[in-house]
MIPA-263536 format. One line per 8 residues: number of its first residue (from 1); their letters; for each residue y, z, x of C-alpha. Coordinates in nm, 2 decimals. Example, Ala and Ser with C-alpha at 12.3 -4.5 7.8 and 13.67 -1.06 7.14 Angstrom:
# residues 2
1) as) -0.45 0.78 1.23 | -0.11 0.71 1.37
This chain:
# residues 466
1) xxxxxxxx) -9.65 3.21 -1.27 | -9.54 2.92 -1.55 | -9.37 2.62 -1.47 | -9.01 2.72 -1.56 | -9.06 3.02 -1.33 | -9.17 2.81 -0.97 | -8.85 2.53 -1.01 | -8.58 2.83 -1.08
9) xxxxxxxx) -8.65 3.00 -0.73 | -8.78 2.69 -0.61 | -8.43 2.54 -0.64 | -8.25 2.84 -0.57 | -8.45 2.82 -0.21 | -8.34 2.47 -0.16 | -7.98 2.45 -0.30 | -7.87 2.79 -0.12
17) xxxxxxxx) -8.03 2.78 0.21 | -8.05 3.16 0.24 | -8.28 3.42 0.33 | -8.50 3.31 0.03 | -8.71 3.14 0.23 | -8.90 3.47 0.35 | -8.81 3.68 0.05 | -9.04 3.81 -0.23
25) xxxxxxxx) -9.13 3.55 -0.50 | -8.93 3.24 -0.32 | -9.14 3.27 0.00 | -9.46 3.21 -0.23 | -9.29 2.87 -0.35 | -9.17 2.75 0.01 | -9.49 2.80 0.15 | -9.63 2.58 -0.18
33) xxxxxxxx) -9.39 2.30 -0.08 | -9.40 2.35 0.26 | -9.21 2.06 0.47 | -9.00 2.00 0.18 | -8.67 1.89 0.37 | -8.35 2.11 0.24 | -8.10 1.91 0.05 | -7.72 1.95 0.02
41) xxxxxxxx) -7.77 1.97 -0.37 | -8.01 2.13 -0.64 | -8.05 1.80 -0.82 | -8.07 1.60 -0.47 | -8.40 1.82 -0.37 | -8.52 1.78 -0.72 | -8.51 1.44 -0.73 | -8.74 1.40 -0.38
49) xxxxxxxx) -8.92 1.64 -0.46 | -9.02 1.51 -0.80 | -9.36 1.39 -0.74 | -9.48 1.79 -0.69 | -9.40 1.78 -1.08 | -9.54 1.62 -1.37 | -9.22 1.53 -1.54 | -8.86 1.42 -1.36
57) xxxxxxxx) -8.67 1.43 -1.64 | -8.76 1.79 -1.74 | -8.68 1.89 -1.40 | -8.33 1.70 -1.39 | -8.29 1.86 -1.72 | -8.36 2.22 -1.54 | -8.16 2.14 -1.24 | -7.86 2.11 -1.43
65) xxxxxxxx) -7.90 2.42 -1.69 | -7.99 2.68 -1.38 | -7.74 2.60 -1.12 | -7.48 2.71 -1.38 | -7.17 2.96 -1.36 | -7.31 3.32 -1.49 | -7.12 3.44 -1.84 | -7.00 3.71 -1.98
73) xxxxxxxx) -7.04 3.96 -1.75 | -6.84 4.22 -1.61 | -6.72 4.17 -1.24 | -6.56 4.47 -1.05 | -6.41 4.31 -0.69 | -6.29 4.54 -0.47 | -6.10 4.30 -0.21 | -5.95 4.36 0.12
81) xxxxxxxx) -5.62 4.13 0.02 | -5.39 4.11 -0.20 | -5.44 3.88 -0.51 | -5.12 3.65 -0.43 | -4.95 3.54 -0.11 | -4.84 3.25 0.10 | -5.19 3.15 0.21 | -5.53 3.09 0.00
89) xxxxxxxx) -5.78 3.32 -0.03 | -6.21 3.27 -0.08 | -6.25 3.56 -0.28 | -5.92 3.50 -0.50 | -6.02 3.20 -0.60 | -6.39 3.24 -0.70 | -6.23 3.52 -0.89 | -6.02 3.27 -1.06
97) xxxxxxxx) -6.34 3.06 -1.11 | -6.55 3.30 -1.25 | -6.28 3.46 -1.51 | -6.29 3.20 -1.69 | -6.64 3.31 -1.86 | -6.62 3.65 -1.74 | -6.43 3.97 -1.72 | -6.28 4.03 -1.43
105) xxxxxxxx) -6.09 4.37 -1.25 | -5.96 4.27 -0.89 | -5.89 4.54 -0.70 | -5.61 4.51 -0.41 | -5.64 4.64 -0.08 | -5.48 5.00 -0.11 | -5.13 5.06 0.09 | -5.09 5.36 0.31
113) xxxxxxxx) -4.81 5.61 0.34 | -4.70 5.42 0.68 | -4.67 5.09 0.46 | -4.48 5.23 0.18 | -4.22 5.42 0.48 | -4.19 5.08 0.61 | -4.12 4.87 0.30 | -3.88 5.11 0.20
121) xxxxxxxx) -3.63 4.86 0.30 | -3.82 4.60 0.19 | -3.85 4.63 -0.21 | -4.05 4.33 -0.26 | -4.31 4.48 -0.06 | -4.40 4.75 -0.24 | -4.43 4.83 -0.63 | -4.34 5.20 -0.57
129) xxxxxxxx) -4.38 5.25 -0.95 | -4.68 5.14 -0.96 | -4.80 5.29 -0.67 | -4.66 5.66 -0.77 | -4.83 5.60 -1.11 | -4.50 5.57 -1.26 | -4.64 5.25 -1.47 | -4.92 5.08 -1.55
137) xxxxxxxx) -5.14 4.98 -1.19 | -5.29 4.73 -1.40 | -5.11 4.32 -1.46 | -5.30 4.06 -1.62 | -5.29 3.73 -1.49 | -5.34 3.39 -1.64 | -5.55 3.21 -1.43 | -5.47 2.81 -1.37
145) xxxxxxxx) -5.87 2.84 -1.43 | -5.81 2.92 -1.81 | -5.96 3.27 -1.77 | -5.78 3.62 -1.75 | -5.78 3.85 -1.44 | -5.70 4.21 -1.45 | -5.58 4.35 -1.10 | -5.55 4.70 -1.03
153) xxxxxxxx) -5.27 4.81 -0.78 | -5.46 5.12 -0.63 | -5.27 5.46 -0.50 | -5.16 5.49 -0.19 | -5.38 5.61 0.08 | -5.37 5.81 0.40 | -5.32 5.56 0.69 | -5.69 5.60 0.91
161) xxxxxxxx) -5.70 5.34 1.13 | -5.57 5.49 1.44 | -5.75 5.82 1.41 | -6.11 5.81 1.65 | -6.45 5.89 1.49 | -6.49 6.20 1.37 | -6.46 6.47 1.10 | -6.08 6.40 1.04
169) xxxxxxxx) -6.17 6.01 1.04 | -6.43 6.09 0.78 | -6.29 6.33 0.54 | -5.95 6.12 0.52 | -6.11 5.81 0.48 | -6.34 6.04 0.18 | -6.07 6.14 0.07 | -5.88 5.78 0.00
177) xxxxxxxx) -6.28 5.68 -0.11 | -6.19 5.97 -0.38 | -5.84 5.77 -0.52 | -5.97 5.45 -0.51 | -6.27 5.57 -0.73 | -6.08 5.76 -0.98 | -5.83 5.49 -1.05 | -6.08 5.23 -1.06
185) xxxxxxxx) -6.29 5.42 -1.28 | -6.00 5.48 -1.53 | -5.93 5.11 -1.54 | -6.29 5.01 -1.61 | -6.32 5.23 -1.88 | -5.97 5.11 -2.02 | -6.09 4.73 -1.98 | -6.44 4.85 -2.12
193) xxxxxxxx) -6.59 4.70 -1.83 | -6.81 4.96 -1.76 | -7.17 4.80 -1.91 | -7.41 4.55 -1.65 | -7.13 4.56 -1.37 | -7.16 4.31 -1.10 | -6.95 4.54 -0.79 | -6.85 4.29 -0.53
201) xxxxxxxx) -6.65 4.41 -0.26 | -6.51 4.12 -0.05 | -6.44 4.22 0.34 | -6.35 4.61 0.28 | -6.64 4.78 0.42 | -6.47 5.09 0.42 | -6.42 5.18 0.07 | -6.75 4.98 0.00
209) xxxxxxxx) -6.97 5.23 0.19 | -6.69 5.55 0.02 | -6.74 5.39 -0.33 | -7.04 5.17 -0.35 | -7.27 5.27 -0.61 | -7.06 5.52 -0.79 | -6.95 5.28 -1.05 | -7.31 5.27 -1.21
217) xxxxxxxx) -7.30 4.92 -1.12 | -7.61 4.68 -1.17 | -7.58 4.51 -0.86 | -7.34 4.58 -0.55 | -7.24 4.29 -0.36 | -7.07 4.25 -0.01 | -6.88 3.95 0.06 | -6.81 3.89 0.39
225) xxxxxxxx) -6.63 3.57 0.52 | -6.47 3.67 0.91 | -6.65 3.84 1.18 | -6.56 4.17 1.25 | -6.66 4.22 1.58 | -6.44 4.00 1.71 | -6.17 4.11 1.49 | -5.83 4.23 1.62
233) xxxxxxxx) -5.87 4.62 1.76 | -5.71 4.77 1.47 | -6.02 4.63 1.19 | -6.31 4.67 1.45 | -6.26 4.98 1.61 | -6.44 5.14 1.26 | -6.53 4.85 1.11 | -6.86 4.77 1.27
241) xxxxxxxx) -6.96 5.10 1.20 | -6.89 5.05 0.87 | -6.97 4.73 0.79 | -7.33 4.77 0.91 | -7.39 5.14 0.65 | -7.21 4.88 0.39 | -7.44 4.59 0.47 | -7.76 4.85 0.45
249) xxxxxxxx) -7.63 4.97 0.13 | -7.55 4.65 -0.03 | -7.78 4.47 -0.25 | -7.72 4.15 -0.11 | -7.46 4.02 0.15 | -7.29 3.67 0.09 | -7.13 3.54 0.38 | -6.88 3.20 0.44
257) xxxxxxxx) -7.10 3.05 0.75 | -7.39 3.00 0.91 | -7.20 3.15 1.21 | -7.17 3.51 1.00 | -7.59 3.47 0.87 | -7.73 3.45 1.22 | -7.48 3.75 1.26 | -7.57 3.99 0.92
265) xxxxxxxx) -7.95 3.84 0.81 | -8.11 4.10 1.02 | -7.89 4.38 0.91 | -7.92 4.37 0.52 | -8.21 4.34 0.27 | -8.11 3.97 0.17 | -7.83 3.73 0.28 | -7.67 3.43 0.15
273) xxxxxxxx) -7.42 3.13 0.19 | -7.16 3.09 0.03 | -6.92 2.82 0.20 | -6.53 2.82 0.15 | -6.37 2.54 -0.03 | -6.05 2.32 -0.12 | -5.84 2.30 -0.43 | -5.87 1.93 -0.44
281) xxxxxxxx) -5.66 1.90 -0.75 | -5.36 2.08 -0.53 | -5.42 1.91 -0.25 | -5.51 1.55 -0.33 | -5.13 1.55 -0.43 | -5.07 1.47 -0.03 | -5.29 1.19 -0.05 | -5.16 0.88 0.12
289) xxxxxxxx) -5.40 0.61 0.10 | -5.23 0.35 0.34 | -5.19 0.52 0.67 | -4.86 0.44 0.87 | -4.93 0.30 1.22 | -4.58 0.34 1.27 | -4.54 0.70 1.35 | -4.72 0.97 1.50
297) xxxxxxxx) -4.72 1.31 1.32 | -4.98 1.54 1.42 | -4.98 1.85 1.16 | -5.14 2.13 1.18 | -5.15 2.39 0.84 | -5.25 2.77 0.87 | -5.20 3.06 1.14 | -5.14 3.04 1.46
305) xxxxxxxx) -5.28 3.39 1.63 | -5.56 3.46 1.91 | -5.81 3.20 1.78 | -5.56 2.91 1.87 | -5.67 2.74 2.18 | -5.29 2.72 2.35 | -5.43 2.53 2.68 | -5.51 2.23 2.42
313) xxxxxxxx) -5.19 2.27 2.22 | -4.98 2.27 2.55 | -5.16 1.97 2.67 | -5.12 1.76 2.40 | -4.71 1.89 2.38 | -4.67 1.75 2.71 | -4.91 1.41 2.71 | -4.80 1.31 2.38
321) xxxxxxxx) -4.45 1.29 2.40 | -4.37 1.04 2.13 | -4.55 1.21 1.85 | -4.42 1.47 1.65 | -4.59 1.76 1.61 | -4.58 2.00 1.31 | -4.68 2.32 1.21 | -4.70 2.49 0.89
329) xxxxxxxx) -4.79 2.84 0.81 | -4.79 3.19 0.95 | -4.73 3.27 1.34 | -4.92 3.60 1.41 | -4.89 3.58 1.82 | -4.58 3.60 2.04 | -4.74 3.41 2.30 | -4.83 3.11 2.03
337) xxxxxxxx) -4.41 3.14 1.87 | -4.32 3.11 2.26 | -4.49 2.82 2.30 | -4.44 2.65 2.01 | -4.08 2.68 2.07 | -4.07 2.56 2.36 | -4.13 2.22 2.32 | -3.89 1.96 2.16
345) xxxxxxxx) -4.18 1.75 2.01 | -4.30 2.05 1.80 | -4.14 2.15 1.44 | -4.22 2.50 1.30 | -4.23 2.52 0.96 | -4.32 2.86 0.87 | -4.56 3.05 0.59 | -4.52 2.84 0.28
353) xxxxxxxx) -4.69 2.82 -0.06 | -5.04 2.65 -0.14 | -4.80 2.47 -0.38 | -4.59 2.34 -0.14 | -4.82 2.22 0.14 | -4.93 1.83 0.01 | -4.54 1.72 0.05 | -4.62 1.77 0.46
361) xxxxxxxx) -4.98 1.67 0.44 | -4.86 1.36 0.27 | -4.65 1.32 0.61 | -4.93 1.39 0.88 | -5.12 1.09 1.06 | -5.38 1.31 1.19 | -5.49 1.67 1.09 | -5.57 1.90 1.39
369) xxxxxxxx) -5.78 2.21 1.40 | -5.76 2.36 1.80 | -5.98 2.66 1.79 | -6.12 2.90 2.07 | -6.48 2.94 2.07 | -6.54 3.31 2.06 | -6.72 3.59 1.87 | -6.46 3.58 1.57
377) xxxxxxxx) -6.42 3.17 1.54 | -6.77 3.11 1.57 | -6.83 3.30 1.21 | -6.53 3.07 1.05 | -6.57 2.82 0.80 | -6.18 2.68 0.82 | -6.05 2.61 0.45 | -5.82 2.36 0.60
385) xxxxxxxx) -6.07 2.10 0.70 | -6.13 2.03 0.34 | -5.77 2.03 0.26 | -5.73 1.78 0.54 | -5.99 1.56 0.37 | -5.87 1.58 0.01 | -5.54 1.47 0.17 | -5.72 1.17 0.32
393) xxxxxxxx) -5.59 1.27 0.64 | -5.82 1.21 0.99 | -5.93 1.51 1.17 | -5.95 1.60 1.51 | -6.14 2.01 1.60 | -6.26 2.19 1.83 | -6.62 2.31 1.85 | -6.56 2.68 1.80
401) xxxxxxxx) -6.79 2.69 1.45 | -6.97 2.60 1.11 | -6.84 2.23 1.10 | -7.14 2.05 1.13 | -7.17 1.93 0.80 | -6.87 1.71 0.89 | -6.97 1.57 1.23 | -7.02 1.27 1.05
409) xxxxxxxx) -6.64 1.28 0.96 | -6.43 1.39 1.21 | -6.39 1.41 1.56 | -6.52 1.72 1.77 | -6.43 1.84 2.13 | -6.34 2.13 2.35 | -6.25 1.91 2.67 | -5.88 1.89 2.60
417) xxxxxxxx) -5.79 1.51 2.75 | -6.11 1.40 2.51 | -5.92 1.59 2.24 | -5.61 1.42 2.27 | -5.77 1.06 2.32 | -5.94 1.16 1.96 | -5.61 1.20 1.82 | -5.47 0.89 1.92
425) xxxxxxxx) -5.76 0.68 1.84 | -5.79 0.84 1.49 | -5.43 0.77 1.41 | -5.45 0.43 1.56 | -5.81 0.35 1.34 | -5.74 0.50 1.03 | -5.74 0.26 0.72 | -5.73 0.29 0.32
433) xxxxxxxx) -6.14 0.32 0.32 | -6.18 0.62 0.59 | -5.92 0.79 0.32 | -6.11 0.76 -0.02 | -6.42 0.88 0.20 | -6.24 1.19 0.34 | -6.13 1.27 -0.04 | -6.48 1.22 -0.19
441) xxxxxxxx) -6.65 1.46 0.08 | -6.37 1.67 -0.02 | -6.44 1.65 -0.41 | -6.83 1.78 -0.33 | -6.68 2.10 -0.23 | -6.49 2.27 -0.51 | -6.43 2.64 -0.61 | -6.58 2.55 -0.91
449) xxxxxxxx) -6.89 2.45 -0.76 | -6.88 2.77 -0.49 | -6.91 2.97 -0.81 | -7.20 2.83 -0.96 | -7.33 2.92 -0.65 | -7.22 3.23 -0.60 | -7.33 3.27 -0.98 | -7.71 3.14 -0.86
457) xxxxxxxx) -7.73 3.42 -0.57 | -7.61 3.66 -0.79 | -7.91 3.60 -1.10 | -8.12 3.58 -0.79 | -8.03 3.95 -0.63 | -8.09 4.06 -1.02 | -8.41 3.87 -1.08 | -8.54 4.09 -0.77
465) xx) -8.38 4.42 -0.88 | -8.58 4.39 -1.21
């Protein structure tokens, strides 16, 4: 075992905080350095753990050169979203990241019959050219990454959801594993992207277990970043089923929180973390570094379905009654749209573009994030906490999930009068210096730097494949 060999996995252990520490080669290493303390970084933990080594600068020099984006390889994702849309999405951006030094085919979640009946009268819905075969499925996309992306509208599909377990369940849902794999397979040998394929199928178990390893793909990949089991009906009812064949399958899992590893580690031959992250060149446009004490806007940006907490919302409607309270983005719940209407302190914004969302943030005192703690929101990593920080903005959350690596940051609570009295005092505190810090925490957490992690699991799966 040389040198070079031990600091590789040795970092990979440290910087990934996965199930490397009891798997193969790595849990010879950790056992070498055991009490070691894990560090946020790969250079970080090299740099206190130097004195195991005879040379700092040549593992500096190391640290640097491995935890590095993988190249020219050929990535197949088969994604349970679309590729654009008014909200941002993990795996679209990683995809973005990684195209830039490697070939990419995104693969949209396929439409049924049901949706193309129903967007008949919607036309912007549907491409029904495209999804009769009448033209090309496939549109390349410049990325704002500098990289290419080639996504694949698949065929439409027989609608399966509502059907119970069962031979008709399984030969339709075959059957729609059959289209998906022909047209897929067409446009990887079009792309020639058929040679050392990386499949990584990102929250479609489904057509995962229907299609994984028919692509004569090196290494199949599920990336999983919400819970399922405490998922609306519709997704769960067959999706733990088939998220736990997928997982077994799979040569690694990659999941968003530390919530979703305690929840897939012991179901899958290795898992991994892979947090979310912020576009901090997008949204450092809404930074404001001198707070104004003179108004109150408390904003809120994302969905409002069953994981808001509307006993906290309500309460701080009706205690707060001089601050304005704004929410922008998608309303999924009748119950949340009726109460958000109700009051005359609350502004709905509606869905809008990542683009357009620092104008508001620019405008909010104090960024809120009012969570239930449940199955599903304990396995969330929330995207907008680091576009709340590379705004500058305070924040105020409940305790619902992975946020501990900002407890340091912002404030925390589930007992609603606590919540509000964070809100108040946050807006009241907040000065130009608790702004730059927000931002730089934000800056540490990139896309970019989620793929060179994702690109470090990914040459660490294949290293044990070999």
């Amino acid at each position: 075992m040389n040198i070079q060999f031990i600091i590789r996995h040795f970092i990979r252990g440290f910087y990934l905080k996965s199930s490397f520490t009891y798997r193969f080669k790595g849990k010879l290493i950790l056992q070498k350095f055991k009490g070691v303390k894990t560090y946020n970084s790969a250079p970080l933990a090299l740099f206190r753990c130097a004195n195991f080594f005879n040379s700092n600068r040549f593992i500096i020099s190391l640290a640097i050169n491995i935890i590095s984006m993988i190249n020219n390889r050929n990535i197949l994702c088969i994604s349970g979203t679309e590729w654009n849309g008014n909200y941002i999405k993990a795996v679209v951006e990683l995809m973005k990241v990684l195209s830039a030094k490697n070939k990419i085919l995104f693969v949209e979640n396929a439409y049924t019959y049901k949706d193309a009946i129903a967007g008949v009268s919607d036309k912007d819905k549907i491409d029904f050219a495209k999804a009769f075969g009448l033209k090309s499925r496939i549109k390349t996309i410049q990325t704002d990454k500098g990289g290419t992306v080639h996504v694949l509208f698949p065929p439409l599909v027989f609608p399966v959801n509502f059907l119970p377990n069962g031979m008709l369940y399984n030969n339709l849902l075959k059957f729609n594993g059959w289209l998906l794999r022909r047209s897929v397979k067409k446009a990887l040998k079009k792309l020639d992207m058929q040679d050392e394929l990386i499949n990584f199928t990102s929250f479609n178990p489904g057509m995962g277990l229907i299609t994984g390893r028919t692509f004569n793909e090196k290494t199949l990949i599920y990336h999983c970043y919400d819970e399922i089991k405490g998922a609306p009906y519709w997704l769960s009812k067959h999706g733990l089923r088939l998220e736990a064949g997928f997982m077994k399958m799979a040569d690694a899992v990659i999941v968003t929180s530390k919530g979703l590893y305690d929840s897939k580690k012991d179901f899958c031959k290795q898992c991994f973390i892979v947090k979310n992250a912020v576009k901090v060149d997008l949204f450092k446009k809404g930074f404001n570094n001198t707070p104004d004490h003179t108004k109150k806007v408390v904003g809120y940006v994302g969905t409002i379905d069953d994981r808001s907490d509307y006993n906290i919302l309500q309460y701080l409607f009706t205690s707060l009654p001089d601050a304005e309270f704004v929410f922008v983005g998608r309303i999924l719940s009748e119950r949340g749209e009726a109460i958000l209407r109700k009051y005359p302190n609350v502004k709905v914004e509606g869905p809008k573009m990542p683009e357009q969302l620092p104008p508001y943030l620019q405008t909010f005192s104090v960024g809120i994030i009012p969570f239930v703690k449940d199955d599903f929101t304990k396995g969330i990593y929330p995207m907008k906490i680091n576009e709340y920080l590379a705004a500058g903005l305070p924040v105020v959350s409940t305790n619902f999930g992975d946020i501990a690596d900002f407890r340091n940051l912002i404030k925390i609570t589930d007992d609603k009068e606590t919540f509000m009295q964070y809100v108040l005092a946050e807006m009241a505190g907040d000065t130009p210096q608790k702004r730059e810090a927000r931002l730089k925490t934000a800056e540490s957490n990139t896309w970019d730097k989620r793929a060179d992690e994702l690109s470090a699991v990914i040459e660490q799966v294949e290293d044990g494949l070999k």
